[in-house]
C-alpha positions as CSV (number, residue, x, y, z in Angstrom):
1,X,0.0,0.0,0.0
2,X,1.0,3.6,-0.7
3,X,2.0,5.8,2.0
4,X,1.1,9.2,2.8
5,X,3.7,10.9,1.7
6,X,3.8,8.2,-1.4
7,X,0.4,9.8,-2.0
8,X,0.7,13.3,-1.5
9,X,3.7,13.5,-4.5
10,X,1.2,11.5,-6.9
11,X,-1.6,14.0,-6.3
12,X,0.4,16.7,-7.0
13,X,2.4,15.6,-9.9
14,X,-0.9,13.7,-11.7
15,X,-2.0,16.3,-13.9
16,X,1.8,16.3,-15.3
17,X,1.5,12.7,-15.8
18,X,-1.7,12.8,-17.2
19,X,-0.7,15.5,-19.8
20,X,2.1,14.0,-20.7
21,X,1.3,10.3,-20.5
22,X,0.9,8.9,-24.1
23,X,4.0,10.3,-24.7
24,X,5.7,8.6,-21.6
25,X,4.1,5.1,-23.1
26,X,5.0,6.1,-26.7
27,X,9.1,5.7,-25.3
28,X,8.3,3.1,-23.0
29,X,7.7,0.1,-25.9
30,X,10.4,0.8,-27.7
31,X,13.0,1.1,-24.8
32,X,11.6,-2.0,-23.4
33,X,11.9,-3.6,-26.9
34,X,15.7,-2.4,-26.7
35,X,16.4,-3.7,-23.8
36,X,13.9,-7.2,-23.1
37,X,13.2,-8.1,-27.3
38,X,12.2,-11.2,-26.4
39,X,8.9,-9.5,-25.0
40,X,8.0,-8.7,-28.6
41,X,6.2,-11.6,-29.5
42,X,3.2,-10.4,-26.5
43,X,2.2,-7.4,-28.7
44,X,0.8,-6.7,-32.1
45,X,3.3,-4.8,-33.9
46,X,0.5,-2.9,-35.6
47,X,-1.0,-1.7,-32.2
48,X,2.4,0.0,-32.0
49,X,2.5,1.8,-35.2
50,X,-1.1,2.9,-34.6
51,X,-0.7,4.3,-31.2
52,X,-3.1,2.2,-29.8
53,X,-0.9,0.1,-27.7
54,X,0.7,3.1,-25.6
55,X,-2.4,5.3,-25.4
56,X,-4.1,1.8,-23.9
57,X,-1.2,2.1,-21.8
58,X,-1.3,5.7,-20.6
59,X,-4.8,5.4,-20.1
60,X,-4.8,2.5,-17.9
61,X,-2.2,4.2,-15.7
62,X,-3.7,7.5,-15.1
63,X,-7.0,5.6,-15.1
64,X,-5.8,3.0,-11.6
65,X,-4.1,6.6,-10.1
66,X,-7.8,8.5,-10.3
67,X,-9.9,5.4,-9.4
68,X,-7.7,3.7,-7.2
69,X,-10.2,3.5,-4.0
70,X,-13.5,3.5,-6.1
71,X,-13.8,-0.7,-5.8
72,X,-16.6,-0.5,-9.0
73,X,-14.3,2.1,-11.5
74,X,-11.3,-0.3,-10.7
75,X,-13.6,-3.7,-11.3
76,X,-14.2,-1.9,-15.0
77,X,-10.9,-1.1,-15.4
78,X,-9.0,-4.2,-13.9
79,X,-11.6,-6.9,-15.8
80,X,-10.6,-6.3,-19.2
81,X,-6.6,-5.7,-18.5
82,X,-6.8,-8.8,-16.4
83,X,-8.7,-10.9,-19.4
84,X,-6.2,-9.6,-22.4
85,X,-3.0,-10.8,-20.1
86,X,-4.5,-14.2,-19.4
87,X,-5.3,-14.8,-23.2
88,X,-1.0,-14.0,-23.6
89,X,0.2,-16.3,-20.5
90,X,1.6,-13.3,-18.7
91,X,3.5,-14.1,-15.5
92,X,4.6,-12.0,-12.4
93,X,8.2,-12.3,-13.5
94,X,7.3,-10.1,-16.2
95,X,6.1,-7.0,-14.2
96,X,9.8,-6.6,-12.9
97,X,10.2,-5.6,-17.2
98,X,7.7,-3.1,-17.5
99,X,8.4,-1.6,-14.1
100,X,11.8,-0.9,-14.7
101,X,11.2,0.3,-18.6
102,X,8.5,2.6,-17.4
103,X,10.2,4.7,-14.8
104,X,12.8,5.2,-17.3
105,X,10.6,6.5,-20.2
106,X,9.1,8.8,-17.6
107,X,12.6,9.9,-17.0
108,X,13.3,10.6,-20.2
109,X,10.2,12.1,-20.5
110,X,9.8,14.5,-17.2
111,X,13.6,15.1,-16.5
112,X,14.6,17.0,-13.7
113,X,10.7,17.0,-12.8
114,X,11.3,13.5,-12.0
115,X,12.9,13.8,-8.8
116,X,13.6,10.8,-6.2
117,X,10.6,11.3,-4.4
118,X,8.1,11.5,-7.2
119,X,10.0,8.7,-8.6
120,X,8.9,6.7,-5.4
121,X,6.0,7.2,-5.4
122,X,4.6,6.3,-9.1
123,X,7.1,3.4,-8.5
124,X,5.1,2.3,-5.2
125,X,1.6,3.2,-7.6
126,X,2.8,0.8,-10.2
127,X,3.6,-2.2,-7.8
128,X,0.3,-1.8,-6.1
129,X,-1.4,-1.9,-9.3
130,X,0.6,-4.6,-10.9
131,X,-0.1,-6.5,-7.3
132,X,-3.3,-5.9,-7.6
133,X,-3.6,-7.3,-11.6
134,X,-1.1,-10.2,-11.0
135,X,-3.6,-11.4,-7.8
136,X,-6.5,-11.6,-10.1
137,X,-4.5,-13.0,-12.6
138,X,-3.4,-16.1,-10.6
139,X,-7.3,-16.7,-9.8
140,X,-8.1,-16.3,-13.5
141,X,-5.5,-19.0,-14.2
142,X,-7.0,-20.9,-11.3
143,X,-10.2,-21.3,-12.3
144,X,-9.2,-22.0,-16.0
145,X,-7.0,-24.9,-15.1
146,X,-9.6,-26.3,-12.4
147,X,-12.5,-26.5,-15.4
148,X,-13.7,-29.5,-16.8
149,X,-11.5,-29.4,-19.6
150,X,-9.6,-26.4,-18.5
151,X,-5.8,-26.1,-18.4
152,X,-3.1,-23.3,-17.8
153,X,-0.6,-21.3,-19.9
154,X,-0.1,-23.2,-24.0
155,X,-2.1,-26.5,-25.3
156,X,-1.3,-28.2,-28.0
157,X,-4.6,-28.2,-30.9
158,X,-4.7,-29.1,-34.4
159,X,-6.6,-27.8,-37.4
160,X,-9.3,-30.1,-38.2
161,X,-10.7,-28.5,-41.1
162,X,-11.0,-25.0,-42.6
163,X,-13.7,-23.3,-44.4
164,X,-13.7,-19.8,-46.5
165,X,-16.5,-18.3,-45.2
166,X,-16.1,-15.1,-47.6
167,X,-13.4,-13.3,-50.0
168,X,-11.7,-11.8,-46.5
169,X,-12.5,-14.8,-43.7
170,X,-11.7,-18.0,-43.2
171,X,-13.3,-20.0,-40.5
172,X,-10.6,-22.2,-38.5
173,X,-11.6,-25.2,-36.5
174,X,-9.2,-26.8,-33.6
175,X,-9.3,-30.2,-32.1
176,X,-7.0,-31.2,-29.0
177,X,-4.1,-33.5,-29.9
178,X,-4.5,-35.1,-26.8
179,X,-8.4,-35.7,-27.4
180,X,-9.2,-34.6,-23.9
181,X,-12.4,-32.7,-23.1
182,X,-11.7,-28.7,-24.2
183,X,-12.9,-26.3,-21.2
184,X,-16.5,-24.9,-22.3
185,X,-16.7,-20.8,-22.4
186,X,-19.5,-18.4,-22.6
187,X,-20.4,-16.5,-26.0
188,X,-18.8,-13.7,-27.0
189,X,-15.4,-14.6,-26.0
190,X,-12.4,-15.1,-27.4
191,X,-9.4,-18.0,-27.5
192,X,-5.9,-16.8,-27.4
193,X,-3.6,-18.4,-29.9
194,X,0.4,-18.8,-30.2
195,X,1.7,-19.1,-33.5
196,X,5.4,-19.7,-34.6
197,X,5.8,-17.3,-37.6
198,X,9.5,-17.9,-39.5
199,X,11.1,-19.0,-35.8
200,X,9.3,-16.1,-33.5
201,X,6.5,-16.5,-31.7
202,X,3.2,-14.6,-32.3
203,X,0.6,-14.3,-29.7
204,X,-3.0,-12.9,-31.0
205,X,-6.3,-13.4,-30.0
206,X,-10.2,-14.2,-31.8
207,X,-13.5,-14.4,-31.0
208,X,-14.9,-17.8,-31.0
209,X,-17.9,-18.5,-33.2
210,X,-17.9,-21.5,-32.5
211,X,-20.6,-22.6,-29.4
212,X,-20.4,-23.2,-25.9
213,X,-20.3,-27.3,-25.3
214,X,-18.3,-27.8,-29.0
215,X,-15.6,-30.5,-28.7
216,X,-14.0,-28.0,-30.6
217,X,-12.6,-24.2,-31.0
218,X,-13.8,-22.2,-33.9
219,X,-12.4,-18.7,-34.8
220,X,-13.0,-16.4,-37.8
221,X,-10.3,-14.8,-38.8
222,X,-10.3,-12.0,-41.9
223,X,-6.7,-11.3,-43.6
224,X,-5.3,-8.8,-42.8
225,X,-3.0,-6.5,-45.5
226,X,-0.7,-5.4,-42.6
227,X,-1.9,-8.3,-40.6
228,X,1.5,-10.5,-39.8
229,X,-0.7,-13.1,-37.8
230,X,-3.7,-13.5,-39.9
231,X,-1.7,-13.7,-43.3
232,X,0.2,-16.7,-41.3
233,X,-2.9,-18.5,-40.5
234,X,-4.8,-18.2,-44.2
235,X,-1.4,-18.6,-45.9
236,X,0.1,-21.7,-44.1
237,X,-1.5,-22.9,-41.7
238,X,-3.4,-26.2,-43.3
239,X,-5.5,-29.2,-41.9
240,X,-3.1,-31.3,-39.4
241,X,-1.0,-28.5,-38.7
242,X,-0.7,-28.4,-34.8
243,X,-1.0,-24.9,-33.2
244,X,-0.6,-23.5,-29.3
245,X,-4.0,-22.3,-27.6
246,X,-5.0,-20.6,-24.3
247,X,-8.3,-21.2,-23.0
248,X,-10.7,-18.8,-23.9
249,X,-11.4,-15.5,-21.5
250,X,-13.6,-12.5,-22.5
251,X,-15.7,-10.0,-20.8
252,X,-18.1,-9.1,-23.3
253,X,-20.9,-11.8,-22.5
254,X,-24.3,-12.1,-22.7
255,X,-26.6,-10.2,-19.6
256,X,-29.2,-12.2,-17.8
257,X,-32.0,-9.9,-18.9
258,X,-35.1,-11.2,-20.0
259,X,-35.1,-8.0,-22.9
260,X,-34.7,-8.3,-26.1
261,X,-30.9,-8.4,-27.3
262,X,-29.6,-6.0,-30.1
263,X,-26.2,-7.0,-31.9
264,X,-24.9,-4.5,-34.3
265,X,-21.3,-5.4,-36.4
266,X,-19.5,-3.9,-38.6
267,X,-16.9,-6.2,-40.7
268,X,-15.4,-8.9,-39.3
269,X,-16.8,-7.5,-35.8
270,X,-19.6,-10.2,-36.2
271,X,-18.1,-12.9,-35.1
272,X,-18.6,-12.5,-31.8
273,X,-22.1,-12.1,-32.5
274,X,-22.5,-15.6,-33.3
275,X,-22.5,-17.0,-30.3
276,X,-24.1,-14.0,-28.5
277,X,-27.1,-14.8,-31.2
278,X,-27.4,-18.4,-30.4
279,X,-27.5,-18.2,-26.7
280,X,-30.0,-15.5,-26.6
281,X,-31.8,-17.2,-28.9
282,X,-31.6,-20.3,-27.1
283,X,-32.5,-18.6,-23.7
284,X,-35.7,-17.6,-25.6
285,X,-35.3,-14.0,-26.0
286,X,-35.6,-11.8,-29.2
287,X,-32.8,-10.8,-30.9
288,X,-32.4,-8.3,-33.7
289,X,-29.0,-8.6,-35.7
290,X,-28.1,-5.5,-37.8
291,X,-24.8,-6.3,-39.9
292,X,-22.2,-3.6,-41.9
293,X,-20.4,-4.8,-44.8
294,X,-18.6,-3.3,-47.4
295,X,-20.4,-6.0,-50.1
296,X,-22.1,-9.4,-50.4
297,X,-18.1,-10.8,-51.3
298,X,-17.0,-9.6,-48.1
299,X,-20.0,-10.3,-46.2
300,X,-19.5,-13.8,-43.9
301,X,-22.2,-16.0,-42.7
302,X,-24.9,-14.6,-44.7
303,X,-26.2,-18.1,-45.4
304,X,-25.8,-19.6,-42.1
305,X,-27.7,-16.1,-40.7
306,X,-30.3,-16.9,-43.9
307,X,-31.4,-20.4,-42.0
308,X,-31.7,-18.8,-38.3
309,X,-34.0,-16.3,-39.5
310,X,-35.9,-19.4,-41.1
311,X,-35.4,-21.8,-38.1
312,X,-36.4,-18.7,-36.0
313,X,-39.2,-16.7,-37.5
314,X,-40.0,-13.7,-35.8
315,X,-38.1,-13.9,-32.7
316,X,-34.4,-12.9,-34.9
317,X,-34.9,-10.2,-37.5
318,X,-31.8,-10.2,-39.3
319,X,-30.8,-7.3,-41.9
320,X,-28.0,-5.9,-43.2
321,X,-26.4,-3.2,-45.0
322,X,-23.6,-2.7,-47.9
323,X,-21.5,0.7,-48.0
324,X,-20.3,-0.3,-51.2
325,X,-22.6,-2.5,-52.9
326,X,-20.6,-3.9,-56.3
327,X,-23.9,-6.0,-58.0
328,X,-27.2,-4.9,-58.6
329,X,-28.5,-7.6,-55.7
330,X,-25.8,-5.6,-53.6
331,X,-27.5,-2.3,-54.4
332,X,-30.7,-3.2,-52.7
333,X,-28.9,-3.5,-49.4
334,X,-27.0,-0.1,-49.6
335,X,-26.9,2.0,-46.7
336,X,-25.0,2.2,-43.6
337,X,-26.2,1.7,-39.8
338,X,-27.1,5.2,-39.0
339,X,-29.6,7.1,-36.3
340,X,-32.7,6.5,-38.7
341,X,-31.8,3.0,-39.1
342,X,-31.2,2.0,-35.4
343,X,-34.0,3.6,-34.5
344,X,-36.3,1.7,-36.8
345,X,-34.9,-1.9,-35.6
346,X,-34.8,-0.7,-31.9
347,X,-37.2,-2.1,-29.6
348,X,-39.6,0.6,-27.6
349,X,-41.1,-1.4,-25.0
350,X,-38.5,-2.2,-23.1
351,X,-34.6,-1.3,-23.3
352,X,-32.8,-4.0,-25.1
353,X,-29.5,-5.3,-24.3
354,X,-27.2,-4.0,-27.0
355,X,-23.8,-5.3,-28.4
356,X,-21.9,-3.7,-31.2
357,X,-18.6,-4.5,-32.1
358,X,-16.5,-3.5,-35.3
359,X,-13.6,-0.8,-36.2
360,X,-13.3,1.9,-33.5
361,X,-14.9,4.8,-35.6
362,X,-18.1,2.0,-36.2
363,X,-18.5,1.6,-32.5
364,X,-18.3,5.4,-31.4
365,X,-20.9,6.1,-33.7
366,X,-23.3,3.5,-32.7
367,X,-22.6,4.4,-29.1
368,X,-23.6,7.9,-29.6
369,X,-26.5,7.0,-31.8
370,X,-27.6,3.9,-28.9
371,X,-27.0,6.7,-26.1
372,X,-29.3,9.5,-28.3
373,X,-31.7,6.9,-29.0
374,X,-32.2,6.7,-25.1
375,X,-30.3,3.5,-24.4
376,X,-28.2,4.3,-21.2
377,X,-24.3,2.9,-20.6
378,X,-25.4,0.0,-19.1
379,X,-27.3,-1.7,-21.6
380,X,-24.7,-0.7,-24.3
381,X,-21.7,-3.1,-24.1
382,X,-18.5,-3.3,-26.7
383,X,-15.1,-4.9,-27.2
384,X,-12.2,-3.6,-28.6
385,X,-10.1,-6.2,-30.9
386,X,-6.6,-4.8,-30.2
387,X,-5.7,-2.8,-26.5
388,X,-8.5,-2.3,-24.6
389,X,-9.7,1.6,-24.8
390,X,-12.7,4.4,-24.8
391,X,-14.9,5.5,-27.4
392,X,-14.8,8.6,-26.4
């Protein structure tokens, strides 16, 4: 725990941290790639070059410093960070690397500003938080391991079978080599995988869409241009190939509301809606499904979502939209998922549950359309793909 003093210097020297703490992360990777390269193969290189790695980063600092004693802020901000370092096998003797890599960015950062005390005390606030992350951690692991069908850290799979579910996806199934039981998880999850790319290893994670009680793992998984990972996987990984999973973890699950449920995608952001659909559906509930494509080439599922809306009826209504249709059957579905359009599809008798996920731009704007419609934060849930963050 911090002490008083230890708390007096981050009060006062906050606001400097705060201003300047995207550009304290921004040094941070790259000195810590300097110095410890072998933690490279734990991030997405692309998350880098985008910026969204360190401002995750700077965010979640400032973020435990201003919500430190509020039990319910840190619960939001501790779930997701907690769930992203499980799906990469993090371990405590890791912190040691980013402690020591931080306070030297903000060193290089602050200079003189950074003076022994101060330097104390954001020390002692990044042990307490890290304690406080590697505690739930350890129970995550726990409870993963202790599972029917659970286990801890790498497991060996193997693709059994692959199917090209559009010009952009390809769905990948994996089977256990050692033909054990594989640990259940609830929809709207995601699997971490390990993949061995020209000698270095590549950790990533993706949805499931495959179901809860499978004997095996499905993901989805579009290629990317600038996508090291997902070129790997469509380009050479084939049927038999064995590959390293971690059992699945994911916050973004369904409610236990009896109200209808709302999924909005855009892209590839459907396929954690998959899963989300067929529970709901399953738990009797209504469920309207509004999908964003680019066009029907791109556009994955469409057949499979054809026969639930037939197997259904009325209780899924299912409809979707192409920014850039390319046929004239394409052009009968332009549009995009805008304020007139949610508010068409949006139930009025009671507040649905809604779930949108998609490219960050796609999700602000369907948050501030949900939240002018009148659906409040709590019925509005999202997940980012890459470093956890804010809309807004």
């Amino acid at each position: 725990m911090l002490n008083q003093k230890q708390l007096e210097v981050i009060n006062a020297t906050a606001p400097v941290v705060a201003e300047h703490a995207e550009t304290i992360a921004s040094t941070f990777y790259p000195l810590m790639f300097e110095r410890y390269p072998h933690v490279r193969s734990m991030f997405n290189m692309r998350h880098q070059q985008t910026g969204e790695q360190p401002r995750a980063l700077a965010r979640s600092v400032v973020a435990y410093a201003l919500n430190r004693q509020d039990p319910e802020a840190l619960e939001k901000l501790m779930h997701p960070i907690v769930n992203k370092h499980v799906a990469i096998n993090l371990q405590p003797d890791q912190y040691p690397i980013v402690a020591e890599c931080l306070m030297a960015a903000i060193g290089e950062v602050l200079g003189d500003a950074v003076t022994p005390e101060v330097a104390d005390a954001w020390s002692g606030l990044y042990w307490e938080f890290a304690d406080r992350l590697i505690d739930a951690e350890e129970r995550t692991y726990q409870q993963l391991e202790q599972a029917p069908g659970g286990w801890r850290g790498e497991r060996t799979f193997y693709l059994a079978d692959r199917v090209v579910e559009s010009e952009e996806i390809v769905s990948f199934y994996f089977k256990p080599v050692d033909d054990k039981p594989v640990r259940t998880f609830q929809a709207g999850q995601y699997l971490g995988v390990s993949l061995d790319i020209d000698g270095e290893q590549a950790l990533r994670q993706y949805s499931l869409t495959s179901l809860p009680g499978d004997d095996f793992y499905r993901i989805s998984v579009k290629r990317e241009g600038q996508g090291r990972a997902s070129r790997h996987l469509h380009d050479h990984i084939r049927v038999g190939d064995h590959v390293q999973l971690l059992a699945p973890v994911g916050e973004m699950v369904l409610d236990d509301r009896d109200a209808p449920v709302m999924l909005i995608s855009g892209g590839v952001g459907q396929t954690p809606m998959l899963s989300l659909m067929a529970q709901a559906l399953d738990a009797g509930r209504q469920v309207i499904y509004l999908h964003a494509a680019r066009n029907s080439s791109v556009h994955a599922f469409h057949e499979h979502l054809k026969a639930m809306t037939e197997q259904y009826g009325s209780r899924l209504t299912y409809r979707y939209v192409y920014s850039h249709p390319d046929t004239p059957e394409d052009k009968r579905h332009k549009g995009i998922l805008d304020h007139a359009l949610l508010a068409d599809y949006l139930p009025r008798e009671v507040t649905p549950s809604c779930y949108f996920t998609g490219p960050t731009g796609f999700m602000r704007d369907i948050d501030s359309e949900l939240a002018a419609l009148g659906v409040d934060t709590p019925y509005r849930h999202f997940e980012y793909f890459g470093p956890s963050g804010q809309l807004h």
